[in-house]
N, C-alpha and C positions, 0 to 999 in steps of 0.2 A: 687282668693284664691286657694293656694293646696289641692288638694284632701287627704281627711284620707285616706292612703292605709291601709288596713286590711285582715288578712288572716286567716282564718277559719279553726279550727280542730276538728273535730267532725268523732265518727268511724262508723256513719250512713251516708250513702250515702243520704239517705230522706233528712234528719235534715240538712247534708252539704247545700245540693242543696238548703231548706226552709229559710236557713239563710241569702246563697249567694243571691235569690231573694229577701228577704228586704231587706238586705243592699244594694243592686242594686239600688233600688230603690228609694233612695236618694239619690241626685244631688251631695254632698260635698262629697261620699265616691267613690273608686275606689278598688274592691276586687282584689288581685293584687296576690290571692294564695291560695289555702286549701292541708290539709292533713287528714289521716284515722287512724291516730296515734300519741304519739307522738316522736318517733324517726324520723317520717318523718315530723313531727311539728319543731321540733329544725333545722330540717334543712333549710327549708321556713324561718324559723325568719332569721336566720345567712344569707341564700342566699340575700334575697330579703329586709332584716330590716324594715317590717311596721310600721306605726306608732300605731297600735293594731292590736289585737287577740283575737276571741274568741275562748273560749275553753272550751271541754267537759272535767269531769274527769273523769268517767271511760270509757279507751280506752286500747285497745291490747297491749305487747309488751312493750309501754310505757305510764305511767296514767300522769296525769293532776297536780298532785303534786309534781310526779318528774322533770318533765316540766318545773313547776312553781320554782324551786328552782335552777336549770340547767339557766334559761333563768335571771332570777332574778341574779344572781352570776355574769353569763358572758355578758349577751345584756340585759339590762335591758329596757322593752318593758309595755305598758300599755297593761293589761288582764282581758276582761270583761269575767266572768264564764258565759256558759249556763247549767242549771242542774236541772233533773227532782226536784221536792217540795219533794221526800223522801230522796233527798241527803241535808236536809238542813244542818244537823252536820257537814261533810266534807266541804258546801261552806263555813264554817266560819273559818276551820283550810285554805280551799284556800286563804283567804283574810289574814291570817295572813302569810303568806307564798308571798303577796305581790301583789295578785289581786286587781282590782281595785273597782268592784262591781261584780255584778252575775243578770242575768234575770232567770227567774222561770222559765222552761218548763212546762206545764199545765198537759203533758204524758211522760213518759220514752218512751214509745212505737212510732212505725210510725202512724203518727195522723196528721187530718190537723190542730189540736187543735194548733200547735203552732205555728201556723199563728197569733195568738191570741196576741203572745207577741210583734209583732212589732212594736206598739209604745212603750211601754218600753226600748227597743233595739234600738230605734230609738233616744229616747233622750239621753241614757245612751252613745250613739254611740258620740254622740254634747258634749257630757261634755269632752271629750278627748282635745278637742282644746283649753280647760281650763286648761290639769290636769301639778301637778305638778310628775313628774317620779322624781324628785330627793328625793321628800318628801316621795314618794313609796319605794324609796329602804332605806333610812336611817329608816322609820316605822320598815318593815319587817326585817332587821338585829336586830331592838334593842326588838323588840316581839320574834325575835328565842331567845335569849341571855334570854329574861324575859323568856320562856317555858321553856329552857334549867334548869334556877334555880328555878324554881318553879318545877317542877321534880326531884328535890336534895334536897329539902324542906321534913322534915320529916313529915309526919301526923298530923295538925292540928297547923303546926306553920304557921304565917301569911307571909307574902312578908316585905323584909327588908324595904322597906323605909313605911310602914305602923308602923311596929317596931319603925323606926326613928323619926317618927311623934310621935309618944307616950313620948319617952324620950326630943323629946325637947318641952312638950304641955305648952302652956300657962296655967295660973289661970282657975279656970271653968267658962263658958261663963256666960259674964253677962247677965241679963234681957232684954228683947227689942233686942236681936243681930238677927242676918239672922235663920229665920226658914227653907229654902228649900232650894237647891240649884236645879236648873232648866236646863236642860241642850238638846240640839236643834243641829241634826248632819245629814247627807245624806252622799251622795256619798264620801267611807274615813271612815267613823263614826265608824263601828263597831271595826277595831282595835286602832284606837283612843278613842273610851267607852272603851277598853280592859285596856288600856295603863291608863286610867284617875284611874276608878272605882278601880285595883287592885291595885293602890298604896296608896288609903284610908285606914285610919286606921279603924278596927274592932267595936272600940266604936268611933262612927263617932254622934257628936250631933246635926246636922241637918238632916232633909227627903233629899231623891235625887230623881228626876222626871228627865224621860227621852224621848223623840221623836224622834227616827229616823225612817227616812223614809225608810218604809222596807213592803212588800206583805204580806196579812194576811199568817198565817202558818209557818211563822220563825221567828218571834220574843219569840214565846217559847223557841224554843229548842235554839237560841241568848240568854236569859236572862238564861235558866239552865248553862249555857255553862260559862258565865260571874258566875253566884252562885259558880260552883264548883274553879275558878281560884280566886275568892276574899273573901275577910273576911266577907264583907259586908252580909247581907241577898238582895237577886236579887231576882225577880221575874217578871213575866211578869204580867201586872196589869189586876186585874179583876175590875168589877163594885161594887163599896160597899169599896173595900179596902181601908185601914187607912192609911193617908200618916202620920207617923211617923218616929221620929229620929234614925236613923242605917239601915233603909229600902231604898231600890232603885226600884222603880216601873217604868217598862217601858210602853209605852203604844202600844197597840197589833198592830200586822199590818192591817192596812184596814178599824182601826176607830181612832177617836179622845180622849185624855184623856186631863179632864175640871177636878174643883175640884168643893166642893160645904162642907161648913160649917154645921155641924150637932151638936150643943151644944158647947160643949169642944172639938168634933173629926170634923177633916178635912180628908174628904172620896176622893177617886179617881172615877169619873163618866164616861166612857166609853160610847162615842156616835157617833152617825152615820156620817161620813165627811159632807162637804156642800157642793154645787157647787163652790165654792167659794176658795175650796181648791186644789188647783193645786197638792199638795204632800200629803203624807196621811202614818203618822201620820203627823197632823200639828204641823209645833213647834209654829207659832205663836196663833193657839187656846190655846194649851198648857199655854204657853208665859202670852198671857194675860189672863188668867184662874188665872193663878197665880198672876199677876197685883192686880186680885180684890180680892183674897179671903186670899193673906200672905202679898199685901203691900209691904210696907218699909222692910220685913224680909225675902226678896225674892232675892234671887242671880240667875241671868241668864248667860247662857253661850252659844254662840252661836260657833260651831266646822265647819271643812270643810262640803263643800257642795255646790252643784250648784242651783244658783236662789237666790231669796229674802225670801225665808220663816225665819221669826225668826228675821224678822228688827220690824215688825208693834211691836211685842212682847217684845222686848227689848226697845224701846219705849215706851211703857204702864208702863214697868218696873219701868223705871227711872221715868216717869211723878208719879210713887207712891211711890216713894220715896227709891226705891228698887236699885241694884248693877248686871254693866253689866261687861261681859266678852268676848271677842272674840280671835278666834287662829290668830296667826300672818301669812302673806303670807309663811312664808319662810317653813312651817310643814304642811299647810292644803293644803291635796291632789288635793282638787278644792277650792278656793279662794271664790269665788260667795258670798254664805252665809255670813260671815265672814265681806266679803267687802260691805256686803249692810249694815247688822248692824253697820258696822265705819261709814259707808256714813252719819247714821242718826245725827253724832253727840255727841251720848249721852254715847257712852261706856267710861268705867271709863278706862281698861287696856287693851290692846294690847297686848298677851301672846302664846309665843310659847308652841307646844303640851310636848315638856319634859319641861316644868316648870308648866305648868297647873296646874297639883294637889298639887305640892305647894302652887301658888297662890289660889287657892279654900281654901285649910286648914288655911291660916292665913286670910284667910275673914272669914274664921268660929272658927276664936279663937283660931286653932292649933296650932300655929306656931306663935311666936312674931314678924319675917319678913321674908320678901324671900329675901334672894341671889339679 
């Protein structure tokens, strides 16, 4: 099989050499290049075309984002970010700018600490030979274009097709309709959650739960980040919290979110992963968490992403009588996910990422049908 060529840009000489040793280190990759910048980054991609890149963002001369939009535009190339945990703000405008995921640095600083990240870097490196780059660059055009108008949006008016959703809403939901809508994503995810959640309408009458697999310490400032661009209220989920209708609770990185039945309130429970869990947050604890405690009122949706998490889940779903969803090959960044949950059988629809939050609205009563 061909080796991943991949070329490294990083403007620490430590960090270059730290990174060039894992990746070395595994048999499928072949480091075929690095730079200290990235003016001298744009030119390794164009000389040499890898099939990935990692990359710092803040570097000399030329940063990480101008990079990413340069390379994005003209050679569209797979880009895992590498970035200390206090750049987590900027990795989320990288990923909307067309990265493909991000590994946590543990230090900014020269440290052997980030020897630490190499199995991260290691599987995240494997998931390339899945990814879809077409799906990358049509995401990131159609997220500049959403920022573009949500920046021209005056103070406190919502996103048009949120607006749209309102004007064509059905009757008010009957009784017994989907109480959650459950939603399960990795690798791709966050600007595909960007892309779902902002084009929900305001008065949304179901809960939204969320699991993407993501390091503790970013899914905060992920969930503020998603609060300030959608109508929705976002937040990142604590232990105790009410899963209720117009709320979207995500669950933290680095543990699990279950629910658990208290009277009349359905709380969000926040617990420790298992062994058992290969990705963390789990969409299938998640998944069937929701199975047992919403039932038949329970919409899952499982997004790109690499692996099986989120089939056992979708599964449980349907055996309760509940509504499944999965992104279609031709949108999700990495298939994996996606295609394990068809695997099982049981999904009801097959749905590309710009028709999603259509289909989610008229399963929750918004919309009389989709297109």
């Amino acid at each position: 099989m061909r080796k991943i060529r991949v070329v490294v840009i990083d403007d620490s000489a430590y960090s270059r050499r730290a990174i060039t040793k894992m990746l070395e280190s595994m048999p499928e990759v072949d480091v075929i290049g690095y730079a200290a910048d990235g003016e001298e980054g744009i030119r390794k991609i164009i000389d040499l075309k890898p099939d990935l890149v990692t990359l710092d963002l803040e570097m000399p001369r030329m940063d990480g984002f101008t990079l990413l939009r340069i390379v994005m535009e003209y050679s569209p190339t797979a880009v895992i970010v590498i970035s200390s945990r206090n750049e987590d703000e900027k990795v989320f405008r990288a990923l909307e700018l067309g990265a493909v995921d991000f590994v946590a640095k543990p230090t900014k600083g020269v440290s052997e600490e980030i020897l630490t990240i190499r199995e991260d870097l290691h599987r995240k490196v494997r998931s390339v030979i899945h990814l879809n780059l077409a799906g990358i660059v049509r995401r990131e055009r159609e997220l500049e274009r959403a920022s573009v108008a949500a920046d021209r949006r005056a103070p406190g008016t919502v996103p048009y097709a949120a607006a749209a959703a309102r004007t064509e809403s059905a009757a008010p939901r009957p009784a017994g309709r989907l109480e959650v809508v459950a939603i399960g994503a990795s690798t791709g995810g966050p600007p595909a959650l960007q892309r779902i959640l902002c084009s929900l309408p305001d008065v949304f009458p179901q809960a939204v739960v969320v699991s993407q697999h993501m390091p503790a310490g970013f899914t905060r400032t992920f969930a503020e980040r998603l609060n300030r661009l959608s109508p929705l209220e976002i937040r990142e989920a604590a232990d105790g919290d009410e899963v209720r209708a117009g709320r979207v609770l995500i669950a933290p990185g680095g543990h699990n979110m279950v629910f658990e039945r208290q009277g009349s309130e359905i709380l969000a429970r926040i617990v420790k992963s298992g062994t058992e869990d290969r990705y963390v947050p789990s969409v299938d604890a998640m998944l069937l968490s929701c199975a047992e405690v919403f039932g038949p009122r329970t919409l899952g949706v499982v997004l790109t992403g690499m692996g099986n998490d989120g089939s056992k889940g979708i599964a449980a779903i349907k055996r309760a009588g509940g509504q499944a969803l999965a992104e279609a090959e031709e949108t999700a960044v990495v298939f994996g996910m996606p295609k394990e949950a068809i695997a099982t059988g049981v999904v009801d629809k097959i749905v590309s990422l710009d028709r999603m939050s259509r289909e989610i609205m008229q399963r929750c009563g918004l919309l009389n049908d989709v297109d």
